[in-house]
VORO-669128 format. One record per residue (C-alpha): residue in three letters; x, y, z. Coordinates in steps of 0.02 Angstrom, whole numbers, plus 50000, padded with zeros to 5 digits. Layout:
BEGIN
AlaXYZ
...
//
This chain:
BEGIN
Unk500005000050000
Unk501565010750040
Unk501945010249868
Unk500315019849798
Unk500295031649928
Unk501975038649845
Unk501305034749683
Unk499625046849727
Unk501065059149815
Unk501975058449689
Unk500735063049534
Unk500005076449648
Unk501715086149674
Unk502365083849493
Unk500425090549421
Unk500925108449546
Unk502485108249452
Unk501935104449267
Unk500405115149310
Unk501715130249341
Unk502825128849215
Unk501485127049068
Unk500865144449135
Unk502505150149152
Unk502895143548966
Unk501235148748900
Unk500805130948867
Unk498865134448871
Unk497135129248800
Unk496295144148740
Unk494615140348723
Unk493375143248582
Unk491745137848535
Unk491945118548543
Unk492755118548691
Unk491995114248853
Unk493105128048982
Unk492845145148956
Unk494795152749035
Unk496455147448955
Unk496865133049057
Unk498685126749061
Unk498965107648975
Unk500105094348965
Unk499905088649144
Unk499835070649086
Unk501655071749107
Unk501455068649283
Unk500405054449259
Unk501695046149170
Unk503055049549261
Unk502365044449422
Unk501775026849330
Unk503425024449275
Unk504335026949408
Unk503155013649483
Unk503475000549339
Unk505175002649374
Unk505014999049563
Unk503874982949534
Unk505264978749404
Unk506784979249508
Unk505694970949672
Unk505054956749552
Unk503374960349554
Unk502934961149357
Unk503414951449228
Unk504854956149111
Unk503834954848967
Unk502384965749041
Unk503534975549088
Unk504444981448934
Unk502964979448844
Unk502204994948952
Unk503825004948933
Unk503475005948756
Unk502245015948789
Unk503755028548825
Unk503535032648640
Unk501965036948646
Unk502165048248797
Unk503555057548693
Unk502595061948524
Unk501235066548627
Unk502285078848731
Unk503015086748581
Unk501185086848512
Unk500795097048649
Unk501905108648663
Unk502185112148488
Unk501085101448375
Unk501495087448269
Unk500635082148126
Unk499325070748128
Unk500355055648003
Unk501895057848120
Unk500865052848269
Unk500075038248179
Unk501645031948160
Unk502285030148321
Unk500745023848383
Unk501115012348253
Unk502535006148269
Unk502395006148471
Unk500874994148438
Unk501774982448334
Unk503284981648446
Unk501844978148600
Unk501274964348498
Unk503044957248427
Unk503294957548630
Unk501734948748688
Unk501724935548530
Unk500094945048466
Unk498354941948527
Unk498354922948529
Unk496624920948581
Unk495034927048616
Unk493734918648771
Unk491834921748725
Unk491414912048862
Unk490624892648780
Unk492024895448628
Unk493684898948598
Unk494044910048469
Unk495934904248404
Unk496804913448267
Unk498154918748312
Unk498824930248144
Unk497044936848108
Unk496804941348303
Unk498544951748301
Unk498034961348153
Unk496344966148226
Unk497164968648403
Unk498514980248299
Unk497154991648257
Unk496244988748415
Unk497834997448499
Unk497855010648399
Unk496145014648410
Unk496045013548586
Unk497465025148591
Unk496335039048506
Unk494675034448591
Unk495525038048743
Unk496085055248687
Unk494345059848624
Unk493515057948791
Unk494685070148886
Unk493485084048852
Unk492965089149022
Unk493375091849193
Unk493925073049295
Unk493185061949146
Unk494865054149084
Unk495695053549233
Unk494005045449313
Unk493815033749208
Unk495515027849215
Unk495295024449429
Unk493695016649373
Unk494485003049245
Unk496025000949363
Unk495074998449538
Unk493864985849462
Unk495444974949384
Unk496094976049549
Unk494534969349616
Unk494304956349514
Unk495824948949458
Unk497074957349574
Unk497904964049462
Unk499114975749579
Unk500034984649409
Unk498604990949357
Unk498294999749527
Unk499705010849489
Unk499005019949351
Unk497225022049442
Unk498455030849597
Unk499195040849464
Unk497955044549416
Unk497025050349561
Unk498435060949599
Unk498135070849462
Unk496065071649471
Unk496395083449624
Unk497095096049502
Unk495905090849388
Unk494205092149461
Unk493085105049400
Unk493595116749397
Unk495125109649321
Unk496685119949357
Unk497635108449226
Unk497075098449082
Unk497775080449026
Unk498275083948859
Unk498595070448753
Unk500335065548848
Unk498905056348982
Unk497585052848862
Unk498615042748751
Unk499655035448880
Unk498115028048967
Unk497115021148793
Unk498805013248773
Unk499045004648933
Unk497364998948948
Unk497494992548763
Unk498934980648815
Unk498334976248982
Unk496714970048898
Unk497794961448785
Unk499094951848909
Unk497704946149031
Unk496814937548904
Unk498414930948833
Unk498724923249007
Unk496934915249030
Unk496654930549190
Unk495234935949115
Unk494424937748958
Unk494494951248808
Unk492684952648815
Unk492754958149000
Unk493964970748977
Unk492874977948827
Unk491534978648937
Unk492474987649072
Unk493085001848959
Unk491445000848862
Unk490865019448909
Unk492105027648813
Unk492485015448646
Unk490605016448643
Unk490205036348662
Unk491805037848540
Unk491355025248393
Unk489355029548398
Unk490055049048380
Unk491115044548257
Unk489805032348160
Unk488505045948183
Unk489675059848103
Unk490085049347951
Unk488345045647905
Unk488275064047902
Unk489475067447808
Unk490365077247914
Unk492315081647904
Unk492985069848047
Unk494695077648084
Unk493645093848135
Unk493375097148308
Unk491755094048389
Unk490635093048534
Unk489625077848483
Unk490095066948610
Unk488495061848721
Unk489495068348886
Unk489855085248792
Unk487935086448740
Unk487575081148921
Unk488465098548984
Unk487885105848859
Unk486295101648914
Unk486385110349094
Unk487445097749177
Unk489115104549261
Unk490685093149230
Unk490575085649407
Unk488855080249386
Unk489275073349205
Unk490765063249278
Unk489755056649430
Unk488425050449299
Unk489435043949214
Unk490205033649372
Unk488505028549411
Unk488545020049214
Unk489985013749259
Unk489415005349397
Unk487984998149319
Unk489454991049202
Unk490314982349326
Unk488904973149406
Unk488634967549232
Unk490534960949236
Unk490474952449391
Unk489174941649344
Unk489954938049159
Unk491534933349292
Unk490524922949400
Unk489564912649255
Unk491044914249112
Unk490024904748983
Unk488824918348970
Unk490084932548934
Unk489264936948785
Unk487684938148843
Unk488304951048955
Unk489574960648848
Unk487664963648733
Unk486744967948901
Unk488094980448910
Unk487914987248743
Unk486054988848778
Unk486055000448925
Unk487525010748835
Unk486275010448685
Unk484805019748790
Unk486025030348885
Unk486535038848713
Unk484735038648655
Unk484075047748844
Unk485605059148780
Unk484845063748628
Unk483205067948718
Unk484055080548815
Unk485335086548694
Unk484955082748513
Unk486525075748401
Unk486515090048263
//
């Protein structure tokens, strides 16, 4: 326990010093009329997330308590921390970051042996060169997911304690836990009304991490794909229905937008806290859904659908309150 309690300490002390020197350096969001703040808000304080993470991957490392191949497979992620931090501080265009996350997924995979299976509960699914290619995609795609929902006040950093503390929970999966403490050392900073932002250095970071996590526990029969899908459902789902919803419209995707159902849900009245809590209430919901797909494995799919359900009328009650438009 020792150990997150520096972690938290440590994430909370390095955001206060980020925070300053991105006002210091100018390093600012200004808003404008998609955005969801309303003062220039300094950015970037991801950093701290990842530095506090990996200073705790390096710890469990050197004490034996993750394995090597986890382990270097997660410091890849290094990579993505860097573009990201050059992204934010000076831009970097949009093929350049593709790349990296590209090439930072395939070395994930080369490391893990690719996704060599996937448990739907009464089947199997074993392929292991089609699975890799989908899973190569998957990674990148969670990467950017991530990144869209880091919109408002606590969401991304929320929903990263969320997804760690129920791994935890139910597969005791103490790596993991360091993120969620990083995490939560940042939120403080965070909460609305957020004195820092994210920026993509966090985003990405954490729609990577999750990405391989996903990947290695299923890899090592600790729990299934599906579950994991299910557990970071609220965001690939608001993200890819957005998208989905955008395209049919033929609107220009690379433009900025506030689509998303928990921007329309401010939009609507809500303030971010209230949004966020919501949205941990959903989340909750979620993971009684998990436990029991945990508890009767053969029926994993039945509850990965029940999932997509009640995501399905969340985003329609959205659109009753805030129309997509």
């Amino acid at each position: 326990m020792l150990l997150y309690i520096i972690i938290f300490i440590l994430a909370f002390g390095l955001t206060f010093i980020v925070r300053h020197i991105a006002i210091r350096k100018a390093v600012l969001d200004i808003p404008n009329e998609r955005s969801s703040h309303t003062i220039p808000t300094p950015r970037g304080g991801g950093l701290a997330i990842a530095i506090a993470w990996y200073a705790g991957l390096i710890f469990t490392f050197f004490t034996g308590m993750i394995d090597e191949t986890l382990f270097y497979t997660l410091m890849l992620g290094v990579l993505i921390v860097v573009v990201s931090l050059v992204d934010d501080l000076i831009g970097v265009n949009y093929i350049i970051r593709l790349t990296i996350q590209a090439i930072t997924a395939a070395s994930a995979l080369y490391l893990m042996g690719g996704l060599q299976k996937i448990d739907i509960g009464f089947y199997v699914i074993q392929q292991n060169e089609i699975l890799t290619i989908l899973s190569f995609f998957g990674i990148i795609w969670f990467i950017n997911l991530y990144n869209f929902i880091d919109g408002i006040d606590g969401y991304a950093a929320g929903e990263a304690i969320f997804i760690s503390a129920a791994v935890y929970v139910l597969f005791s999966d103490s790596v993991i836990l360091l993120i969620g403490f990083a995490a939560l050392g940042f939120l403080f900073w965070n909460w609305d009304k957020a004195k820092i932002f994210m920026g993509d250095i966090g985003s990405t970071l954490l729609g990577y991490t999750f990405a391989v996590m996903a990947i290695w526990h299923q890899n090592h029969d600790t729990s299934s794909l599906v579950v994991w899908l299910m557990l970071t459902s609220l965001f690939w789902f608001d993200a890819t229905i957005t998208i989905y919803r955008r395209f049919i419209n033929k609107e220009r995707l690379s433009q900025a937008h506030r689509k998303h159902a928990y921007q329309r849900i401010v939009q609507a009245g809500f303030s971010h806290q209230k949004t966020v809590l919501l949205a941990m209430i959903i989340n909750l919901i979620i993971l009684l859904l998990v436990y029991f797909s945990v508890v009767n494995k053969n029926y994993v799919l039945l509850f990965f659908f029940l999932n997509i359900i009640v995501l399905y009328i969340f985003v329609k009650l959205v659109d009753k309150k805030k129309k997509f438009e």
